[in-house]
Backbone bond lengths (Angstrom), bond angles and torsions (degrees), N, CA, C in turn:
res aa  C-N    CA-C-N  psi(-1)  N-CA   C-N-CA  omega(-1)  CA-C   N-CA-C  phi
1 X - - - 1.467 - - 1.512 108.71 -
2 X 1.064 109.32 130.75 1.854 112.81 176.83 1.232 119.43 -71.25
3 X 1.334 121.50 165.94 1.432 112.55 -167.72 1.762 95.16 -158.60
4 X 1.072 123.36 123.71 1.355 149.65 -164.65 1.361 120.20 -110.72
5 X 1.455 135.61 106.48 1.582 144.85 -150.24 1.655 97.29 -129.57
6 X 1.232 117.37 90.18 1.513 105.94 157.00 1.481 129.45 -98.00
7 X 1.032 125.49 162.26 1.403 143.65 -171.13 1.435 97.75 -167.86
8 X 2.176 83.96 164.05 1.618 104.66 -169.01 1.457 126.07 132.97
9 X 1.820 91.58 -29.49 1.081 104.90 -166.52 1.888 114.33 -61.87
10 X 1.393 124.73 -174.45 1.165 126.21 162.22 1.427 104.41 166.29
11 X 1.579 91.06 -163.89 1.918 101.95 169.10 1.384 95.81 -104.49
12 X 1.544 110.56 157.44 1.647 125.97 177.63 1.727 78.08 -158.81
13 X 1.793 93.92 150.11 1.458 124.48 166.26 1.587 109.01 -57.60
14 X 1.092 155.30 142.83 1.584 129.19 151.64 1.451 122.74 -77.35
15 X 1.637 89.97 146.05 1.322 123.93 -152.45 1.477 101.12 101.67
16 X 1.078 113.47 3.01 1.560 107.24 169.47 1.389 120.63 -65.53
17 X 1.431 113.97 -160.47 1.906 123.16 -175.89 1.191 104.69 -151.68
18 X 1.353 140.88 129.59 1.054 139.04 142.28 1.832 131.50 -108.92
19 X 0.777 130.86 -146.64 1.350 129.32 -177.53 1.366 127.93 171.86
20 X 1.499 119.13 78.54 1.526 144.92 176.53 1.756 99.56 -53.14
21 X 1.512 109.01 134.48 1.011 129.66 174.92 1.973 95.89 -126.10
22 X 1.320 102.50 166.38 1.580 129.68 -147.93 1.480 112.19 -152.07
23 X 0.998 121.85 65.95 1.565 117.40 176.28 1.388 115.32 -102.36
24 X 1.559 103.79 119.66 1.791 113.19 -171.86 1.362 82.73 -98.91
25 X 1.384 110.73 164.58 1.717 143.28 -174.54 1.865 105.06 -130.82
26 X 1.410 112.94 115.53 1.258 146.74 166.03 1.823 100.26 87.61
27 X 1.506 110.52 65.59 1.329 120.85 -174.59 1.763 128.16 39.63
28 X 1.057 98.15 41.16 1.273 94.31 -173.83 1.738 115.25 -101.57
29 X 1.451 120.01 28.29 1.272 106.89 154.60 1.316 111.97 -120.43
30 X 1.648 96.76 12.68 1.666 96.01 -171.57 1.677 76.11 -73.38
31 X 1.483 138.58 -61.63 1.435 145.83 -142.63 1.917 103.08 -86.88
32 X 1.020 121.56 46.43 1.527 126.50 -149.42 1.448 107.87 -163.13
33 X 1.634 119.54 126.08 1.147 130.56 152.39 2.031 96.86 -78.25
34 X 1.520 99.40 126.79 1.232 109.60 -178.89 1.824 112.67 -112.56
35 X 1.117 105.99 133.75 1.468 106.95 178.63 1.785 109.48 -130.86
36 X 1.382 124.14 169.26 1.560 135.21 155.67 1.160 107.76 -128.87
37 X 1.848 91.66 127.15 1.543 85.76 171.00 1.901 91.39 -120.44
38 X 1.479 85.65 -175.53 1.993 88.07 -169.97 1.785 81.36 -136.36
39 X 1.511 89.57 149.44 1.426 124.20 174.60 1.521 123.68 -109.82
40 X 1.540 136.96 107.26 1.668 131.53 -169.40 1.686 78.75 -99.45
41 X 1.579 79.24 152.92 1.920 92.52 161.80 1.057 111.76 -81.77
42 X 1.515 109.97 135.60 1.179 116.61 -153.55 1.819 131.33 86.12
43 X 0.949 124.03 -13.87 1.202 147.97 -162.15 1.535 113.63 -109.99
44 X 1.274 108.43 140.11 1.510 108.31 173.91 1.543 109.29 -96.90
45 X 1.197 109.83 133.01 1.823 122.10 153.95 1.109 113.64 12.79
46 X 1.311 147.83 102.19 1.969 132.27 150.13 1.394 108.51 -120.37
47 X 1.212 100.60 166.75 1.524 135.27 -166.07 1.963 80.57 -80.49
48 X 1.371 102.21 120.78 1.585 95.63 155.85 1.656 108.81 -106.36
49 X 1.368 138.84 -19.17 1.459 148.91 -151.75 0.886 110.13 179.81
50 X 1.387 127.39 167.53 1.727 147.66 145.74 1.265 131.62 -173.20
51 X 1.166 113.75 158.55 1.705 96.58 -172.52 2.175 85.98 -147.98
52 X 1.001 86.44 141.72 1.884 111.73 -178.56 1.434 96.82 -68.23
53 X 1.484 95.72 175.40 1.325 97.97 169.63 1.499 144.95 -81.87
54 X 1.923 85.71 0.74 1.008 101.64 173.03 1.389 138.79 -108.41
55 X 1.670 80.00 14.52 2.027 96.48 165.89 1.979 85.51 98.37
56 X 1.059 122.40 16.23 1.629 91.15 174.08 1.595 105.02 -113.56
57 X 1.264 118.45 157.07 1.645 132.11 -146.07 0.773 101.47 -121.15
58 X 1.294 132.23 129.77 1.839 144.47 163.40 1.988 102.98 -112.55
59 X 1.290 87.87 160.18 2.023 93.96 -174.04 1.324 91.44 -138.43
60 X 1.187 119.92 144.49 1.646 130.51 141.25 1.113 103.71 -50.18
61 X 1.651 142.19 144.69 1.264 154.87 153.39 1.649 95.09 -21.90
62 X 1.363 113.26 -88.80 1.346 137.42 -154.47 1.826 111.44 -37.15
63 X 1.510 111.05 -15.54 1.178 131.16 -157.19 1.682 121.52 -122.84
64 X 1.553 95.42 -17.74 1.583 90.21 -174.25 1.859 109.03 -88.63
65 X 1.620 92.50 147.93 1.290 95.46 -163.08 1.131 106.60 119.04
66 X 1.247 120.16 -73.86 1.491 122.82 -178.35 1.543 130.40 -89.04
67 X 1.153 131.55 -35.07 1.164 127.34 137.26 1.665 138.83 -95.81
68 X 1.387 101.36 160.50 1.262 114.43 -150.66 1.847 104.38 -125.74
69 X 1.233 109.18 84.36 1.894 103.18 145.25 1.245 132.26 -33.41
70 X 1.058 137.48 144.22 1.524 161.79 131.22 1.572 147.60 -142.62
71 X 0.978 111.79 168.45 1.626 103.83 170.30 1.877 105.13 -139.54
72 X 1.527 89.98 165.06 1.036 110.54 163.75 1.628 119.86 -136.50
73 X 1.327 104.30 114.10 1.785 103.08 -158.89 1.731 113.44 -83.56
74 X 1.380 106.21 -17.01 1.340 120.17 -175.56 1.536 104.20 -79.49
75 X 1.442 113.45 -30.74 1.924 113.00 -176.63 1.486 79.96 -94.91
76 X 1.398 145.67 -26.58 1.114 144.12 -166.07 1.921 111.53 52.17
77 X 1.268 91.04 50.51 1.646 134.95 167.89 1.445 131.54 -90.92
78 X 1.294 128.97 103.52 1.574 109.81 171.65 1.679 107.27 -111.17
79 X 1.384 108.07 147.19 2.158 106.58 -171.89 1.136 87.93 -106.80
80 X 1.333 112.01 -161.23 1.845 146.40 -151.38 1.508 90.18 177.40
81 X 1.431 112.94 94.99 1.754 110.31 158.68 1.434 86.34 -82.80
82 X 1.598 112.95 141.62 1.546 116.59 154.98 1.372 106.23 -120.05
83 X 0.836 119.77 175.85 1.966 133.76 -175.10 1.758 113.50 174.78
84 X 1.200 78.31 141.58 2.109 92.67 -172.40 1.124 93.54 88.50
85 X 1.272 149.04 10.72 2.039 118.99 -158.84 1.671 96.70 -50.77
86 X 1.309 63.19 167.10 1.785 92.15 179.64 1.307 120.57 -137.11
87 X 1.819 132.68 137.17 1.186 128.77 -164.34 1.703 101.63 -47.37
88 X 1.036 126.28 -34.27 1.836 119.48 -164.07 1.334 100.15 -70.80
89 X 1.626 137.31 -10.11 0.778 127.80 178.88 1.328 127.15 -101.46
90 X 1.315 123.53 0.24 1.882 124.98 124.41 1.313 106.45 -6.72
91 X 1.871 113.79 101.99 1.206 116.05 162.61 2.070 97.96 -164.62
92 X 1.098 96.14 -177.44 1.425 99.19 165.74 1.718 101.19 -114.20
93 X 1.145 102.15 147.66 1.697 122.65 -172.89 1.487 93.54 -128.44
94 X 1.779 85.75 127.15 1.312 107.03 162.68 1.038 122.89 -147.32
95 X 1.613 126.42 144.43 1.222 154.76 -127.72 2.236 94.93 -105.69
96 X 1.693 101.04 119.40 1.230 95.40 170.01 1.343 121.29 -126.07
97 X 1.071 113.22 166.47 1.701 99.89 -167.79 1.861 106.39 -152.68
98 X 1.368 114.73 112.76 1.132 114.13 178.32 1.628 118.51 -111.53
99 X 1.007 100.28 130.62 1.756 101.23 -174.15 1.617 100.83 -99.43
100 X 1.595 86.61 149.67 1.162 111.26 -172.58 1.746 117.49 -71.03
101 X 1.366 108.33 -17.69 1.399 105.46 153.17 1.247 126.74 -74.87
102 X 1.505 125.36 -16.73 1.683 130.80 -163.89 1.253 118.62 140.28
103 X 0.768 107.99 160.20 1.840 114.04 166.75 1.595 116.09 87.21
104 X 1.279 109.49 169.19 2.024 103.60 -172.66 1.452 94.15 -161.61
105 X 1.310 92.12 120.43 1.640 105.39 -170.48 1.503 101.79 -130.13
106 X 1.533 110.02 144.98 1.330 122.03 -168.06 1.811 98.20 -120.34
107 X 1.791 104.21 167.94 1.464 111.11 172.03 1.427 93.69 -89.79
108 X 1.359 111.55 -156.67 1.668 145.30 172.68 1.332 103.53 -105.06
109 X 1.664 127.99 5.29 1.872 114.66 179.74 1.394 95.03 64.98
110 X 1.779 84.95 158.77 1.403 117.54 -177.51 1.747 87.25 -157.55
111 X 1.700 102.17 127.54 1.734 118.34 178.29 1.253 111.16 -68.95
112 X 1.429 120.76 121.38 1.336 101.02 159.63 1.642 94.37 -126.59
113 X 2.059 96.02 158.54 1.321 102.38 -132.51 1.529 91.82 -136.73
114 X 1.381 137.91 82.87 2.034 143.70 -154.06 1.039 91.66 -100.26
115 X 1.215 131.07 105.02 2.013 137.84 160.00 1.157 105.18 -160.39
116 X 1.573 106.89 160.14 1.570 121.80 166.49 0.998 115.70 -97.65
């Protein structure tokens, strides 16, 4: 069973940047369409990004432009460049990962935290 560790998270001013890292355990984002979604209190689950396994990238509206998907299959790593945040974007982000054999496995989140 895979197991998914993010970090990165924190507080930044807005207009800040941060940068979510994604480390799966026994290669499983090399074999994985990987996505983050973020959670507000109060708020239901969304898709913030993702990119297949074949490297192609989808954005939430609210997000393109400013953040940035990727992977790295060799650290068997996927990031979250963010830039501009914005207070609405106070949420916890978490890291998902579906393999191409089956199954959908989530991290534990990492806070990220947009105020002055």
């Amino acid at each position: 069973q895979g197991q998914l560790v993010e970090s990165g998270g924190g507080s930044v001013q807005p207009g800040g940047s941060l940068r979510l890292s994604c480390v799966g355990s026994r290669s499983i984002v090399r074999v994985s369409h990987m996505g983050w979604y973020r959670q507000a209190p109060g708020k239901e689950r969304e898709l913030v990004a993702r990119i297949t396994i074949h490297g192609a990238t989808t954005y939430a509206d609210s997000v393109k432009g400013r953040f940035t998907i990727s992977r790295d299959n060799a650290k068997n790593t996927v990031y979250l460049q963010m830039d501009s945040l914005k207070p609405e974007e106070t949420a916890v982000y978490y890291c998902n990962a579906n393999p191409i054999g089956g199954g959908n496995f989530w991290g534990q989140g990492t806070q990220v935290t947009v105020s002055s």
